[in-house]
C-alpha positions in Angstrom: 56.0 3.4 -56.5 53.5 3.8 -59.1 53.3 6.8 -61.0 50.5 8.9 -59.2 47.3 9.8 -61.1 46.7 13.3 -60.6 48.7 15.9 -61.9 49.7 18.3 -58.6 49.5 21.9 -59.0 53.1 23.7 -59.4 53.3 26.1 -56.8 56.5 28.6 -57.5 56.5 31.9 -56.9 58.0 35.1 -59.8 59.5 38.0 -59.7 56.8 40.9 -61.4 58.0 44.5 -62.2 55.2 46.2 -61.7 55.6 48.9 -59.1 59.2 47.0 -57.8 57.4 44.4 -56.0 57.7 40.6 -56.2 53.7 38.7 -56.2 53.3 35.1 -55.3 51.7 33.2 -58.5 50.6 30.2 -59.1 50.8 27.6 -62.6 47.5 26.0 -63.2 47.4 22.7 -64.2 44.9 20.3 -65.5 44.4 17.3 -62.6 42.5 14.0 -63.0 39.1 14.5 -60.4 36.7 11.9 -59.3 33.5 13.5 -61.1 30.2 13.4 -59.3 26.4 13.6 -58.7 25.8 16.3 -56.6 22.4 15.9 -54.7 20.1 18.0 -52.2 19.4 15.6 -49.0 17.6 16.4 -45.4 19.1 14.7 -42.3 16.7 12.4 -39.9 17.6 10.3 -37.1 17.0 6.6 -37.4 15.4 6.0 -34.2 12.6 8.6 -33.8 9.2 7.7 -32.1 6.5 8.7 -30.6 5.3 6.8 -27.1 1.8 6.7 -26.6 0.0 5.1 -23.6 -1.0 1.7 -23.1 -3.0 1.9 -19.8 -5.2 4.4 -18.6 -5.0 6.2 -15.4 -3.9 9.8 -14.0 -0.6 10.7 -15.2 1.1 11.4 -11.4 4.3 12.1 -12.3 6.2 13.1 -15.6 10.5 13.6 -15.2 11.4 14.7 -18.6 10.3 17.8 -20.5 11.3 19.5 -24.2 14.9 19.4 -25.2 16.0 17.4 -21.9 18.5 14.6 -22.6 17.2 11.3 -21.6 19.1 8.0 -20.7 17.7 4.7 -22.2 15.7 2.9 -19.4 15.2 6.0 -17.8 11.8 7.1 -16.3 9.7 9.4 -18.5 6.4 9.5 -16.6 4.0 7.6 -14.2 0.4 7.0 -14.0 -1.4 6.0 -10.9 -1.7 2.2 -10.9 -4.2 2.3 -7.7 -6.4 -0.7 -10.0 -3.2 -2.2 -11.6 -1.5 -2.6 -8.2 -4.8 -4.1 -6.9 -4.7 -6.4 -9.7 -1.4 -7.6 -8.9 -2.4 -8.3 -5.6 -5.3 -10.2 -6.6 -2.9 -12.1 -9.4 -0.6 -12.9 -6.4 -3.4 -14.4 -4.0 -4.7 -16.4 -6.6 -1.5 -18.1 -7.7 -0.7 -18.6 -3.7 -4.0 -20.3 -3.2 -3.4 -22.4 -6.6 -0.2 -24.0 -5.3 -1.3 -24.6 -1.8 -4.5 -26.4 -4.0 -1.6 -28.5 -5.9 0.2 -29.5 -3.1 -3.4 -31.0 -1.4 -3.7 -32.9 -4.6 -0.2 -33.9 -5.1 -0.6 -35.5 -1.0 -3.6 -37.1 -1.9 -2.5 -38.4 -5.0 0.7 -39.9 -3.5 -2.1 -41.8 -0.6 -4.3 -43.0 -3.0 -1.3 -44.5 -4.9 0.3 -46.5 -2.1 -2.8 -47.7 -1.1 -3.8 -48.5 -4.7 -0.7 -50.6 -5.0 -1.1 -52.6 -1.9 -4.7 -53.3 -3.3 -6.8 -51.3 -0.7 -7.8 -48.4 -2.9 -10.0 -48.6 -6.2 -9.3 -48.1 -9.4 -12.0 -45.1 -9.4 -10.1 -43.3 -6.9 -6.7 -43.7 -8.2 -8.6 -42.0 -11.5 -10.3 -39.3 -9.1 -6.4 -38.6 -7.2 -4.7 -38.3 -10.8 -7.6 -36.1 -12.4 -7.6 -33.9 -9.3 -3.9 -33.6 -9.4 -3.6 -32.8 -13.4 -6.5 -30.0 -12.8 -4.3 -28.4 -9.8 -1.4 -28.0 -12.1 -3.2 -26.6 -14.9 -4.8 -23.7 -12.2 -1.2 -23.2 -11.1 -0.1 -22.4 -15.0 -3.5 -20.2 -15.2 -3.0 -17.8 -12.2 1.1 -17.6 -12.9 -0.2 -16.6 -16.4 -2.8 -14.2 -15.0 0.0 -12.5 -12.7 2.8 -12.1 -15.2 -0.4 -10.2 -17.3 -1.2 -8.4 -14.4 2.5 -7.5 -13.7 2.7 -6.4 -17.0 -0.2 -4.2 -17.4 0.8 -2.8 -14.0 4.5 -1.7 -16.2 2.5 0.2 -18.8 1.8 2.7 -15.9 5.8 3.5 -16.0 6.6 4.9 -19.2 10.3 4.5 -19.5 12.9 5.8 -22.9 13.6 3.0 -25.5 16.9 4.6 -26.2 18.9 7.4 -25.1 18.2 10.6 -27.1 15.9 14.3 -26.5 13.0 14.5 -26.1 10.9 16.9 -28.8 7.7 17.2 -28.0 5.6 16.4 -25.1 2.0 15.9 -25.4 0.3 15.5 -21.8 0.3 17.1 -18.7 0.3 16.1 -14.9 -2.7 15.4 -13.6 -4.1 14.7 -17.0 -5.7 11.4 -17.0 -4.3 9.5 -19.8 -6.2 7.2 -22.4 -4.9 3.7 -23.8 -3.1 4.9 -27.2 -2.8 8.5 -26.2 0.7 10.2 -27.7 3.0 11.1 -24.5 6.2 11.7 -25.8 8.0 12.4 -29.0 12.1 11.2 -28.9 14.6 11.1 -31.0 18.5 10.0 -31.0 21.2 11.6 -32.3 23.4 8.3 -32.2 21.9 7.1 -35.6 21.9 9.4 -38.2 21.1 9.3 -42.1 20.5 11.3 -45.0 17.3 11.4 -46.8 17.6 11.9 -50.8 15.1 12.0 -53.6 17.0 10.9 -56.6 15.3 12.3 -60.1 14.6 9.5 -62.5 16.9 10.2 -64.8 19.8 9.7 -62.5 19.1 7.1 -60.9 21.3 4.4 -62.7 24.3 6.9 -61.8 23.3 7.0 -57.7 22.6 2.9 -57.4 26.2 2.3 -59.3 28.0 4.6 -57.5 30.8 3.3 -55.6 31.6 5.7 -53.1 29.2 8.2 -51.3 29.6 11.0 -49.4 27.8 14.4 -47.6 30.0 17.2 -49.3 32.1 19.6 -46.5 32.8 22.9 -45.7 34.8 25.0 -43.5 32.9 24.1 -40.5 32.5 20.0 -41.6 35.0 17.5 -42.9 33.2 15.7 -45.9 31.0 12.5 -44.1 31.7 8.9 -45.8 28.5 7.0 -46.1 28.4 3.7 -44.8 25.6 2.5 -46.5 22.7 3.2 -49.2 19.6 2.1 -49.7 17.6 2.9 -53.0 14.0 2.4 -53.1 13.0 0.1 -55.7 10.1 1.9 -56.8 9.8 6.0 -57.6 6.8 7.8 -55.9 4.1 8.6 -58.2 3.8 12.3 -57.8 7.4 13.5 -58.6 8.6 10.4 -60.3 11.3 10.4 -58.0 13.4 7.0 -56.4 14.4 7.8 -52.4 17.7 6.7 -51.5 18.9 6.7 -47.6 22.1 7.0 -47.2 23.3 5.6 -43.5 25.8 8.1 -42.0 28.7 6.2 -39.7 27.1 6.2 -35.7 27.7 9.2 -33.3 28.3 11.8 -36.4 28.7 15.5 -35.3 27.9 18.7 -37.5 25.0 18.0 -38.5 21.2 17.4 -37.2 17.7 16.1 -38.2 16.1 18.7 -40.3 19.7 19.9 -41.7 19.6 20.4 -45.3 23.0 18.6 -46.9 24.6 18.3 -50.3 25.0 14.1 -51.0 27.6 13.3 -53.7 27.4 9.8 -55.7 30.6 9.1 -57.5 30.2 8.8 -61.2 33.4 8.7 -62.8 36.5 11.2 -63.6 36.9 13.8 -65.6 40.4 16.3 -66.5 39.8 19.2 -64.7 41.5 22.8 -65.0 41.8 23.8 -61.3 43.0 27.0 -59.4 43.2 27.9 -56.2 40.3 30.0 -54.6 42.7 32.6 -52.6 43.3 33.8 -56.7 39.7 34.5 -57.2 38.4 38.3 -57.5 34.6 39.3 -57.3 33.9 42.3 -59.4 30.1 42.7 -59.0 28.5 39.9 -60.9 32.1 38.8 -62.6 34.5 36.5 -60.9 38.2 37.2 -62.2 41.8 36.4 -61.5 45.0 38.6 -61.8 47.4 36.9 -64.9 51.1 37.8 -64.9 52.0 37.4 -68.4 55.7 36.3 -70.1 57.0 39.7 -69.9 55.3 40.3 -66.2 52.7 41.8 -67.6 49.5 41.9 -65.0 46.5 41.3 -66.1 42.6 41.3 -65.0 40.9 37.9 -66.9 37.4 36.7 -65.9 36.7 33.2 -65.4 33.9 30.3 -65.5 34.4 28.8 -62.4 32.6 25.4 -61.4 32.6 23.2 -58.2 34.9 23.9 -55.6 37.0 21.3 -54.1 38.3 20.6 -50.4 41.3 21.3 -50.6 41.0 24.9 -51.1 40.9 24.5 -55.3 37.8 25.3 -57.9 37.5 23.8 -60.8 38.2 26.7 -64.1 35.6 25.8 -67.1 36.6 28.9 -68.7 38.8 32.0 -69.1 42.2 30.1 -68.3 44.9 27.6 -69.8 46.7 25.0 -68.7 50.6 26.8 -67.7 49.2 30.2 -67.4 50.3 32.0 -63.9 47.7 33.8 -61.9 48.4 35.8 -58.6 47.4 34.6 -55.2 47.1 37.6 -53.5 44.8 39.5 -55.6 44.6 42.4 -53.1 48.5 43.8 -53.9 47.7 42.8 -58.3 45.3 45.3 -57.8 46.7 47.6 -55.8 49.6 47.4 -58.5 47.2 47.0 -61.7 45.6 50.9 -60.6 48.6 52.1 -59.9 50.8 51.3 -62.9 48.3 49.6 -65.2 49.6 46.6 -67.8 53.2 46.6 -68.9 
């Protein structure tokens, strides 16, 4: 097996005289950490529309309201399609009364042609059978065309959902009569999420070469792999600043449209001093550990801390050396450091 590349943190635990008791501790060590570009990002849904009308009538019906969960292909409202329905109809009728035209002409062509061949019928009405059979065909193909436009304009009087999802904002009422292009519905999905950034110009070689992506955890979220990212090629011209999207895997949970998220973009490593956050001690503005010297002496040092890390570790920029031992229960160090002070 090859050698690993991080240096693991040596865990060990030593004996302390002050006040008689024994107090876990801890060696820190340097480790070898994938360094990154930590960026602010807002959460949107890939499939978000609005639905707006495209036939007018009296809304009749309307099955879905605000913050309702909504199947794809289900009913979100109907209008009254009194005139539709009678244009159906009327579509219908026509084509009916087309085809019973084409099978006259299609008779009389096939007359006209026997007798044609056995040399009893003209020339000029052989011409007059075929003419009057290629114009019954053609009003056949015209009245199927007109009912498949009436059947569709009679559909735009069901609004149905293009994809599962809630719906967020509803913008009519029943009984409301509805105008071509009038917003209905507002709906979103939650399958399909990603993550809205706005990379600074000056970092935006270091975002479209970096090889792995991520939105950064926390106690209540495991850290989200990106699948994909997407970096304008052009920066907007108010804040000079390139948009990235970066595509989240499907059905992600813990986090919604609107959500403000940290992104990391990978850009490197770097030899970091870590320790583990249980050490740390807040003292007003200063952040501190306990250190048990050689001679168990106990000691309060305060620290530079910088990012924290997953697995329970922040990265120490100043205040401690690699080897030294700090103490990870800093409620009994200073329980011990009143009592009895440095030794």
């Amino acid at each position: 097996m090859k050698k690993s590349l991080f240096i693991l943190l040596v865990s060990c635990l030593v004996g302390d005289a002050l006040a008689g008791e024994s107090l876990p501790t801890q060696t820190v060590a340097y480790r070898t950490l994938p360094t990154e570009l930590i960026l602010e990002g807002t959460v949107e849904a890939v499939n978000q529309a609005t639905l707006t009308a495209r036939a007018s009538g009296e809304i009749t019906e309307i099955d879905f309201d605000v913050n309702q969960f909504v199947k794809e292909g289900q009913v979100l409202l109907r209008m009254k399609a009194v005139k539709t329905q009678s244009g159906v109809i009327q579509a219908k009728a026509s084509e009916q009364e087309a085809e019973a035209y084409l099978q006259q002409a299609e008779s009389e062509y096939n007359r006209v042609k026997k007798l044609f061949e056995k040399q009893m019928a003209t020339g000029s009405a052989m011409d007059q059978a075929q003419a009057a059979l290629v114009s019954a065909r053609a009003r056949v193909a015209s009245a199927k065309a007109s009912g498949a436009s009436a059947q569709d304009v009679a559909g735009d009087t069901v609004v149905r959902a293009p994809y599962s999802g809630y719906v967020i904002k509803r913008f009519v009422e029943l009984g409301e009569n509805a105008q071509m292009g009038q917003p209905l519905f507002t709906g979103i999905s939650l399958d399909k999420l990603r993550v809205r950034v706005d990379v600074p110009q000056s970092q935006e070689s270091i975002v479209r070469q970096a090889k792995t992506v991520r939105i950064v955890g926390n106690d209540a979220m495991p850290s989200i792999p990106a699948t994909a990212v997407t970096v304008f090629p052009y920066a907007e011209e108010t804040s000079r600043a390139f948009r990235a999207r970066v595509d989240l895997p499907e059905k992600t949970t813990g986090i919604r449209p609107g959500m403000l998220v940290k992104v990391a973009f990978s850009s490197g490593t770097a030899h970091s001093l870590l320790a583990p956050t249980v050490a740390l001690v807040q003292r007003g503005e200063i952040t501190g550990v306990y250190v048990l010297g050689d001679r168990d002496q106990l000691r309060f040092r305060s620290v530079l801390t910088g990012r924290m890390q997953e697995n329970g570790t922040i990265v120490i920029l100043a205040g401690l050396s690699e080897g030294e031992k700090i103490v990870l229960d800093p409620v009994r160090a200073g329980q011990q450091y009143r009592a009895g002070g440095e030794k």
